[in-house]
C-alpha positions in Angstrom: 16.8 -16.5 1.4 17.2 -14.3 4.7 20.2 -14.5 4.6 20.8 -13.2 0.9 18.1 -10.4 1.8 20.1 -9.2 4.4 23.0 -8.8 2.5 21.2 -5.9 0.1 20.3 -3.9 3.5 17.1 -2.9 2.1 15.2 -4.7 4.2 12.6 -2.4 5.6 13.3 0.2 3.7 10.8 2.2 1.6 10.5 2.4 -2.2 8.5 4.6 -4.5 8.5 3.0 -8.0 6.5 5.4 -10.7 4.7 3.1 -13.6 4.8 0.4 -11.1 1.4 -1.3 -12.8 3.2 -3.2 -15.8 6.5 -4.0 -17.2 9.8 -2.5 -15.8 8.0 -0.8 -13.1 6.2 -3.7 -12.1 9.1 -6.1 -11.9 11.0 -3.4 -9.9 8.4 -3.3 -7.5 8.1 -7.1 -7.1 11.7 -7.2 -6.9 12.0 -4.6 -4.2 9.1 -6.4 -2.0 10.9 -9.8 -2.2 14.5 -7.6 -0.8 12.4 -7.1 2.2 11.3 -3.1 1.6 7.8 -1.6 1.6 6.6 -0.5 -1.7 4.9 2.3 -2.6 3.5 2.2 -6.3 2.3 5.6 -8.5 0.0 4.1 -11.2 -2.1 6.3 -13.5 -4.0 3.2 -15.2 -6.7 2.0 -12.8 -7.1 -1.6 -13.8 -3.2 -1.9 -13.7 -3.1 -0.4 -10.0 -5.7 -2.6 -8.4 -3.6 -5.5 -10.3 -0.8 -4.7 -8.5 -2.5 -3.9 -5.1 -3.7 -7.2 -5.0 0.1 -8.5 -6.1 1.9 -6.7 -3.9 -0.6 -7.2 -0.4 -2.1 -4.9 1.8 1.2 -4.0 3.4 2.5 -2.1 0.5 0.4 1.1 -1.3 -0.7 1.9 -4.5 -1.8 5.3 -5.9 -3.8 5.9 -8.9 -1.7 9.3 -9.7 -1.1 11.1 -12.7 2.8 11.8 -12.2 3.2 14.5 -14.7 0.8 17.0 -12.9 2.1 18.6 -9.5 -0.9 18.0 -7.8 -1.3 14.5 -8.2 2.4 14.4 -7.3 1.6 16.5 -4.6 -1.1 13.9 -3.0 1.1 10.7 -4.1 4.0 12.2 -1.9 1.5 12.4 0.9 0.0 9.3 0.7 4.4 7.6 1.5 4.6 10.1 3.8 1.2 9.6 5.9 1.6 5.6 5.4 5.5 5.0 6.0 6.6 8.6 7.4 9.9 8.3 5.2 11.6 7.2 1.6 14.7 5.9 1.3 14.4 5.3 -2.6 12.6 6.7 -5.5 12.7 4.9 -9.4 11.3 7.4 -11.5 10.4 4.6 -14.1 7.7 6.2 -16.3 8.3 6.9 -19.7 7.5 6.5 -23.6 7.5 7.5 -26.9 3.7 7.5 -27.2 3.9 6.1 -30.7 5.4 8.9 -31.9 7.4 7.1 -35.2 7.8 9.9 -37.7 10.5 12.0 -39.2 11.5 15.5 -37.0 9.7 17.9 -39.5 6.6 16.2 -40.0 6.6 16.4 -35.7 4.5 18.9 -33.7 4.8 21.0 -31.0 1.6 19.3 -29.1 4.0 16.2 -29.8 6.7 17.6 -28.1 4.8 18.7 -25.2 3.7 15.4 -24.3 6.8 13.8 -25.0 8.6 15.9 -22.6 5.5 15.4 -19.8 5.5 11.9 -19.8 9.6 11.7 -20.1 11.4 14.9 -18.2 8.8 16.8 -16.4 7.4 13.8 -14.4 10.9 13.4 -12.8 11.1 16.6 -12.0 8.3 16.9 -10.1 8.1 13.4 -8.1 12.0 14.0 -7.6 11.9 17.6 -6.0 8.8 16.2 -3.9 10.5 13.2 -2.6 14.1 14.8 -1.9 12.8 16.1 1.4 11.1 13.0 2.6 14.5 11.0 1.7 16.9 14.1 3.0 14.6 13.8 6.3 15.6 10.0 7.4 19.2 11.8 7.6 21.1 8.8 6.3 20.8 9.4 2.5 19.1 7.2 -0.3 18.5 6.7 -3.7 17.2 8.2 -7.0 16.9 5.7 -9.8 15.8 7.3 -13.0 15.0 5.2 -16.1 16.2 5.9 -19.1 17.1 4.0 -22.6 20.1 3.4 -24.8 18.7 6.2 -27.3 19.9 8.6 -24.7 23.3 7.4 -25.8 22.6 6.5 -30.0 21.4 8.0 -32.7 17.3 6.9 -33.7 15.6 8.3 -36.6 12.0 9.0 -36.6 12.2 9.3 -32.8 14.3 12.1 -31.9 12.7 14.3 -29.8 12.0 11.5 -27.4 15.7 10.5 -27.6 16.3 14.5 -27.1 14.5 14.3 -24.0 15.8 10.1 -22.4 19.5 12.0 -22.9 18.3 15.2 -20.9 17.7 12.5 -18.4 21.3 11.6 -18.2 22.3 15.5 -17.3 19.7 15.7 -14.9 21.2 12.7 -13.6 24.9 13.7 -13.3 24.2 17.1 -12.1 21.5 16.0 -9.2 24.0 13.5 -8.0 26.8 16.1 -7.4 24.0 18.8 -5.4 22.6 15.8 -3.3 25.9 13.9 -2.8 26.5 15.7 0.4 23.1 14.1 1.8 24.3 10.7 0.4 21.6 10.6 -1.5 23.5 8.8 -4.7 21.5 9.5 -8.1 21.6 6.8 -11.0 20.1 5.6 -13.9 19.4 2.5 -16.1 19.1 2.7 -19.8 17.3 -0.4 -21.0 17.2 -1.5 -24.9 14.0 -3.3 -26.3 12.2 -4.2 -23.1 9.0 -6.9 -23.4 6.8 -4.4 -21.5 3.1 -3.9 -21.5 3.9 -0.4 -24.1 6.3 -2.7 -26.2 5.5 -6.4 -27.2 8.8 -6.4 -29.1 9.6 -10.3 -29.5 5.5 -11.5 -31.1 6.4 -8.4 -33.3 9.5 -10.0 -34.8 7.8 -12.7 -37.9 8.3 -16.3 -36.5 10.4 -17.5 -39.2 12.8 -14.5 -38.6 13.6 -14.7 -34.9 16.4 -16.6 -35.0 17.9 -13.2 -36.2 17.2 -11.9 -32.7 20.7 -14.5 -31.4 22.5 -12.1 -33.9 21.3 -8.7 -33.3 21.9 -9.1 -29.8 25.6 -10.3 -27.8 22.8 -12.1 -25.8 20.8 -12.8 -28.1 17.0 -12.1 -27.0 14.8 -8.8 -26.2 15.0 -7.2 -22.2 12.9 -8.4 -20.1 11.3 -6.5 -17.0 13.0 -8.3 -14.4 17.0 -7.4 -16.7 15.9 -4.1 -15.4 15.1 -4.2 -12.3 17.8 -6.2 -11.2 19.9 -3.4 -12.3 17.4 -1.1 -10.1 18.2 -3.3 -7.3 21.8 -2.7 -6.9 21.9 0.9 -7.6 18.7 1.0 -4.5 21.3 -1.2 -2.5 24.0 1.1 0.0 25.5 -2.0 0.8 26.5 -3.1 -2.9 26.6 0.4 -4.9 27.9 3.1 -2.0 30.2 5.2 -4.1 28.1 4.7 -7.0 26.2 8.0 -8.0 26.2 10.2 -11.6 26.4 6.5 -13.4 24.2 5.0 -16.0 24.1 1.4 -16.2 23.3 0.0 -19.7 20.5 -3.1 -19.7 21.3 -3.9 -23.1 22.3 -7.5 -24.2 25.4 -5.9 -25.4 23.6 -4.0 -28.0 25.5 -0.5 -27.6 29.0 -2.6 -27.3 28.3 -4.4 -30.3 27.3 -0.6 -32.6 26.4 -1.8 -35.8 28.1 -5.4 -35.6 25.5 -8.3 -35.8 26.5 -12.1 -35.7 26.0 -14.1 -38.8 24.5 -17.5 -39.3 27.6 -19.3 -38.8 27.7 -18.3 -35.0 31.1 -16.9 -35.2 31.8 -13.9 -37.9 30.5 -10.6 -37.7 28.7 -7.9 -40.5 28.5 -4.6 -39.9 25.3 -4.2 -43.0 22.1 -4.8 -42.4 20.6 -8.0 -42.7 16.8 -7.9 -41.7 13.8 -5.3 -42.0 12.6 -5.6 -38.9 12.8 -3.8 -35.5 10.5 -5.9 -32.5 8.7 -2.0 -33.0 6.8 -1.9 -35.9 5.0 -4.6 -37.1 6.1 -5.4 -40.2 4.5 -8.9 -41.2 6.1 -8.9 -44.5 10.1 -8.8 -43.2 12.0 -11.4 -44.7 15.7 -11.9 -44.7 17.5 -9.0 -46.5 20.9 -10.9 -47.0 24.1 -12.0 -45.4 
């Protein structure tokens, strides 16, 4: 096991994971203490940060922040600062749609401002705070951000949330080429479906139609935490992702490969129609097969 942690180069390193109490943040941060590097967590929900206090140990830090207002953001990037004295990577991992399901013009404005808190204006803040303390260790670092693959797809009833995960992408691209003379590489992942503590996607599904989930998916299942995080662990790594910065990987099951195709029954032809009425979303206890 040394021996594999040593080959990341993280070891030591420090780690500010946003979200960090509960699905993809909380797998990232696990993930990152078992490379070897000291974890700072952001957490705005108190039970979930004392849950992951006690997870992590007394050698990592938690702080119950509020990441889309500057002063909270203000104190978190304090509290690394005053505790490790540097950063050598920051996954801004918090986002959601909030339950926001509804088509555009029935949306709101006080919908839209929240969407875009919780899914553009918390990166900017926590990023422009922790560029200095990574800039300042004077051997570069990384910015993770999280995104989803409806930054890259159409989704109806959704769309100013996907309006805002595809801003993420620019922001992205562009911070990569101002800090890529620090070495400072900027990245993100774009999960699908995600089991996570906001989505329960898979108990969602009816039992007796889950076996559609082998044919929605090239591997056939929901994301799980730890799918992103892995992909959160390379892009933190210098040793196996160097000339990697502007790039989104896609945590997907081959979903955005695949478009509209879905496997039928058979195991080996394709359909490109739909053939269930259900999403892992929405609970919709009375989905049955639509056809093949």
């Amino acid at each position: 096991m040394t021996d594999e942690i040593s080959i990341l180069g993280l070891s030591g390193k420090v780690a500010l994971v946003t979200g960090g109490g509960a699905g993809i943040g909380r797998a990232t941060a696990g993930l990152f203490r078992t490379a070897g590097m000291r974890v700072a967590v952001a957490e705005i929900d108190a039970a979930r940060a004392e849950d992951v206090r006690a997870a992590l140990g007394a050698e990592h830090l938690v702080v119950a922040a509020d990441v889309r207002k500057a002063g909270d953001v203000a104190r978190l990037a304090k509290a690394v600062d005053e505790r490790f004295g540097r950063l050598d990577v920051l996954v801004n991992n918090v986002g959601d749609y909030l339950g926001y399901k509804k088509p555009f013009e029935e949306s709101t404005e006080a919908e839209w401002d929240a969407l875009y808190a919780v899914n553009l204006l918390h990166m900017f803040h926590v990023t422009k705070a922790a560029i200095p303390l990574i800039r300042r260790g004077g051997k570069g670092g990384a910015i993770i951000n999280v995104s989803t693959i409806e930054a890259f797809r159409g989704i109806p009833h959704t769309v100013v949330y996907a309006a805002f995960k595809a801003a993420v992408t620019g922001f992205t691209q562009s911070l990569s080429v101002e800090l890529g003379a620090d070495n400072i590489r900027v990245n993100a992942v774009a999960p699908e479906t995600t089991d996570t503590a906001q989505i329960v996607a898979t108990p969602r599904v009816p039992p007796e139609n889950r076996d559609y989930l082998k044919r929605w998916f090239p591997i056939g299942r929901f994301g799980e935490g730890e799918d992103s995080a892995g992909a959160a662990l390379f892009l933190a790594s210098e040793r196996l992702s160097g000339w990697v910065t502007g790039s989104t990987i896609v945590v997907d099951g081959g979903a955005l490969a695949a478009g509209a195709w879905m496997r039928l029954p058979d195991g080996r032809n394709f359909t490109h129609l739909p053939i269930i009425v259900a999403d892992g979303y929405t609970p919709r206890p009375d989905a049955r097969n639509a056809g093949e």
